[in-house]
C-alpha positions, -999 to +999 in steps of 0.1 A: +514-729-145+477-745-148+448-734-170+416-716-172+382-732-167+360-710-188+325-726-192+335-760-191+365-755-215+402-757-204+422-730-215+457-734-205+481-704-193+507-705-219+477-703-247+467-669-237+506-657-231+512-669-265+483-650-281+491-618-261+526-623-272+511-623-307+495-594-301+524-573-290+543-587-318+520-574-347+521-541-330+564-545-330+561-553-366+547-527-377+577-506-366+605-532-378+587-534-411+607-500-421+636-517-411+628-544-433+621-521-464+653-500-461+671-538-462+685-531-426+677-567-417+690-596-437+665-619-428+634-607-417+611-644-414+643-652-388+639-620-370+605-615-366+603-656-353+635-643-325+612-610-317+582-631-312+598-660-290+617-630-270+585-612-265+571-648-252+597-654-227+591-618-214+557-626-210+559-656-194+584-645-170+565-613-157+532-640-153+557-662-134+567-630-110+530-623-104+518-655-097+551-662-069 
């Protein structure tokens, strides 16, 4: 993928994928944090972890499709 050269600092792709990922996924949470309270999900550090690594692999792929 490469990286970013802003002002002299390297800023590599999969940085700012990650924290946009992170981004999206406090926004998700907020939503599967009912789910948590009613006890619909069992384990809810294991789930959020799978939301957030899903959420990064859709990222990444869509900047992979732009940038081909």
């Amino acid at each position: 993928m490469g990286e970013l050269n802003i002002y002299g600092v390297y800023v590599p792709i999969f940085l700012i994928q990650a924290i946009l990922a992170f981004i999206i996924w406090k926004v998700v949470c907020i939503g599967t944090d009912r789910l948590v309270e009613k006890e619909w999900i069992a384990l809810p550090g294991i789930f959020n972890i799978c939301i957030y690594l899903i959420l990064l692999w859709l990222i990444h792929w869509v900047f992979i499709q732009m940038t081909t």
